[in-house]
C-alpha positions in Angstrom: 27.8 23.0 6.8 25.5 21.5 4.1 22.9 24.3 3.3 20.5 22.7 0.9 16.5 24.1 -0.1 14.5 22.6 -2.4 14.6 21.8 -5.8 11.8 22.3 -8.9 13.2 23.2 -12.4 17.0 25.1 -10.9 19.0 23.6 -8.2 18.4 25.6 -5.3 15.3 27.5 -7.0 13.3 26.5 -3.9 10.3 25.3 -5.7 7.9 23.2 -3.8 4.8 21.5 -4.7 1.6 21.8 -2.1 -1.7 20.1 -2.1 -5.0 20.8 0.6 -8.4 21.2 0.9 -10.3 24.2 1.6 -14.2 24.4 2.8 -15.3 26.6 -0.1 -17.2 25.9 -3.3 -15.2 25.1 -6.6 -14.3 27.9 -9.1 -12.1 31.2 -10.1 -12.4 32.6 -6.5 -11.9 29.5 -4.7 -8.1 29.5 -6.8 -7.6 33.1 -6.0 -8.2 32.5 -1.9 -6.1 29.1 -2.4 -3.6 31.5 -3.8 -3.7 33.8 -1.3 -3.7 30.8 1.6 -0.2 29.5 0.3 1.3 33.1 0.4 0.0 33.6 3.5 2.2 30.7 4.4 5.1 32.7 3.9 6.1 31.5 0.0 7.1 34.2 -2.6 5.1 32.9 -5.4 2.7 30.8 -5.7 0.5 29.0 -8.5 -2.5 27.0 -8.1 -1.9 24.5 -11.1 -4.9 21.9 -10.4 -8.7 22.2 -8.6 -11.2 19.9 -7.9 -14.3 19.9 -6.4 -14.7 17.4 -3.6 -18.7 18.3 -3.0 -20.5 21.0 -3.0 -18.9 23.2 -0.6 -15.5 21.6 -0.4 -12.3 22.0 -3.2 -8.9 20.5 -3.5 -5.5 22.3 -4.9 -2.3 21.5 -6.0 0.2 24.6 -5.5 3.2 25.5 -7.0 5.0 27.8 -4.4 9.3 29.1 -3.8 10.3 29.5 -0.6 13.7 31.1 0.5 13.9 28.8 3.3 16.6 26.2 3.5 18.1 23.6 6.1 21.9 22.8 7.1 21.2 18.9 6.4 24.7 18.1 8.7 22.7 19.3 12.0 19.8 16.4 10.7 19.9 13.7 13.5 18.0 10.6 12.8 19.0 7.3 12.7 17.3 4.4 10.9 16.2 1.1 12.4 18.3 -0.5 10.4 21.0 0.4 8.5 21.5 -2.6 5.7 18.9 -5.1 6.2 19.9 -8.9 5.7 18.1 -11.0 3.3 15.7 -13.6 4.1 18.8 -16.0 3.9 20.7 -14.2 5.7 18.1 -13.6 8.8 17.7 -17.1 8.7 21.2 -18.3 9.0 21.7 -15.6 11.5 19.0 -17.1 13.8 20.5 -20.9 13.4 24.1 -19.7 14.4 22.9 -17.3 17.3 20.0 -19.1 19.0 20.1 -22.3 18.0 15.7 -22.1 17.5 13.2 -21.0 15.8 12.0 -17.4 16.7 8.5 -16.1 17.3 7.4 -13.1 16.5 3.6 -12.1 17.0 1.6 -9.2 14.7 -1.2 -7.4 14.7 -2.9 -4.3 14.0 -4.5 -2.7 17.0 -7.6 -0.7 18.5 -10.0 -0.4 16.0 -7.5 0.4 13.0 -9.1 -2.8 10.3 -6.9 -2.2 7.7 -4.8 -5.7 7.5 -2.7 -4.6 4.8 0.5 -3.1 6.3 0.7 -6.5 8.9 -0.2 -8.4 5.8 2.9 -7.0 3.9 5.3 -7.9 6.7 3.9 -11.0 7.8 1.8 -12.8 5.1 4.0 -15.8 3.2 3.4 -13.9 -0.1 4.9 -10.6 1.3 4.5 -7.4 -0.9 6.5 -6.3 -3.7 8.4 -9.7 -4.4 9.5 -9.7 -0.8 8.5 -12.5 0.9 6.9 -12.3 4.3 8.0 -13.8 7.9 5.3 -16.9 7.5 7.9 -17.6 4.5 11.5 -18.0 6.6 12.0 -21.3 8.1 13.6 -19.9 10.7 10.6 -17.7 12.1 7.6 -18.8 13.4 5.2 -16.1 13.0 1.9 -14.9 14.1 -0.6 -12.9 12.3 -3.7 -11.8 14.6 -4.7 -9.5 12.2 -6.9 -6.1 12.7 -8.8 -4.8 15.1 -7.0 -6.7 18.3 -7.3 -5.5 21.5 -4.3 -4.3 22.7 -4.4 -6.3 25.6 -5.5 -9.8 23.4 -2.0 -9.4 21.5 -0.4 -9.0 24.7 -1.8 -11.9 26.4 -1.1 -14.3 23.1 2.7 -12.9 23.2 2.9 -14.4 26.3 1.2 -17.4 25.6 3.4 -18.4 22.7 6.0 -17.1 25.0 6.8 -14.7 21.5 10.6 -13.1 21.0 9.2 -10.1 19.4 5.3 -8.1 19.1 5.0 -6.5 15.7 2.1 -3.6 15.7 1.0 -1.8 12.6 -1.1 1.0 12.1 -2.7 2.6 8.9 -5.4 4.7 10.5 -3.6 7.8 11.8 -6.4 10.7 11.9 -6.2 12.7 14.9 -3.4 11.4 15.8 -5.4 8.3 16.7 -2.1 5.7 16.7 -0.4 8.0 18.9 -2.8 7.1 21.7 -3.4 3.5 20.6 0.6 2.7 20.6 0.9 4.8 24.3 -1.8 2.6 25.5 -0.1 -0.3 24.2 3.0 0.4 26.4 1.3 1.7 29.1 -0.3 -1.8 29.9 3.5 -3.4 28.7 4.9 -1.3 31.6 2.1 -2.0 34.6 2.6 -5.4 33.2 6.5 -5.0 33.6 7.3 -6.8 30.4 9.2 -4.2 28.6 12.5 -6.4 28.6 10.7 -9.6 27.5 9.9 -8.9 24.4 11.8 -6.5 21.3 8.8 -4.1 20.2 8.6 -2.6 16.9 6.0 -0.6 15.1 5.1 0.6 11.8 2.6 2.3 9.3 2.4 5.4 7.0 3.0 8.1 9.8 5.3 5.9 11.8 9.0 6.8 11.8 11.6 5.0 14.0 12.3 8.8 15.5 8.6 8.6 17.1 8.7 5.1 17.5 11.5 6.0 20.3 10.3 8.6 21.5 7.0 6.5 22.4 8.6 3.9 24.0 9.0 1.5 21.0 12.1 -0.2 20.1 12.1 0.7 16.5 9.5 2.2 14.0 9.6 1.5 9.7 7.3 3.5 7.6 6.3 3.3 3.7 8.7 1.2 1.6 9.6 -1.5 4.7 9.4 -4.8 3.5 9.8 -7.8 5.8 13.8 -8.5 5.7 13.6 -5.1 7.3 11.9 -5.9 10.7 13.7 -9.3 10.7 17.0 -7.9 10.3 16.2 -5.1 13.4 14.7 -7.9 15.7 17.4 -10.7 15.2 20.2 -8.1 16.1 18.3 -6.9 18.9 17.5 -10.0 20.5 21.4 -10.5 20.0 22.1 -7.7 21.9 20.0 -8.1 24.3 21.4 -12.1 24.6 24.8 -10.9 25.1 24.1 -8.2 27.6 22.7 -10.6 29.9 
């Protein structure tokens, strides 16, 4: 067993740090019922250390709490999408010994989600963060559709360009709206019966490779994925996929 809680100040002290919005004016009382909102939770102590009105009627805290809970981190089971990803070298050489062709890989982010920037990050020659995007390996001919495609559109222009591998993103998650966009998405991949054609990976803020599983996906990246990531999960998995044939 491996019986860990959380840490503040003391190992094991249990200190956590909490931060919400209640529907009540700013001021002394609004701290107090935030207070009393975080112990109601179930922490032992608890300190409202920052407040802010957000309007008139509306105010945000950050909470100090402790909590006795803890978590026996040897029963965790996740696995990541990718263990050690290659670098852009690396994916590239691994695509000239293995298929002998470029790769295609198509992207976009879908329903009415506009925000380019995760698909940007992954895609875009520039990259993010001094990683390079898949526009930049010579080895990968990639497609950016960018925001606000259709579900079905990205579909039918993976099968156009007869694409190895879809790439969705999505930043807009509130009410659980990217849960129903991506089971749409596979819904119509399934009536379609396409789901072996292509290798299917996901990813945004809320999106884990867990849920990404769980939703039919192939794999899922959230924050801190950079483009050697996805290229890394969708070269081996077209290789396995190549060699289970």
């Amino acid at each position: 067993m491996n019986i860990v809680k959380a840490y503040g100040d003391t190992l094991n002290d249990g200190a956590i740090q909490l931060s919400f919005t209640l529907p009540i004016p700013f001021g002394g009382k609004a701290k107090e019922a935030a207070r009393l909102f975080v112990l109601k939770m179930g922490f032992k102590h608890a300190d409202i250390v920052h407040s802010a009105p957000l309007s008139d009627d509306f105010t945000f805290f950050v909470a100090y709490a402790k909590t006795e809970n803890s978590i026996d981190y040897d029963e965790v089971e996740y696995t990541e999408a990718v263990d050690k990803a290659m670098s852009m070298d690396e994916v590239n050489a691994f695509i000239k010994q293995n298929f002998k062709r470029k790769i295609t890989i198509i992207g976009a982010c879908t329903g009415f989600d506009a925000h380019t920037v995760g698909i940007d990050a992954i895609m875009n020659m520039k990259g993010y963060n001094h990683h390079f995007g898949l526009e930049r390996y010579p080895m990968v001919e990639a497609l950016n559709l960018g925001a606000q495609v259709p579900n079905e559109k990205l579909i039918e222009q993976a099968k156009k360009v007869n694409a190895d591998a879809i790439i969705i993103s999505q930043i807009v998650t509130q009410k659980d709206a990217h849960i129903k966009n991506l089971t749409n998405f596979i819904e119509l991949i399934e009536a379609e019966k396409l789901r072996e054609r292509f290798v299917f990976v996901i990813g945004g803020p809320r999106i884990s490779n867990k849920l990404a599983i769980e939703l039919g996906f192939d794999a899922g990246f959230g924050p801190g994925t950079y483009a050697e990531d996805v290229a890394t999960f969708i070269v081996k998995k077209m290789y396995e996929k190549m060699i289970e044939k």
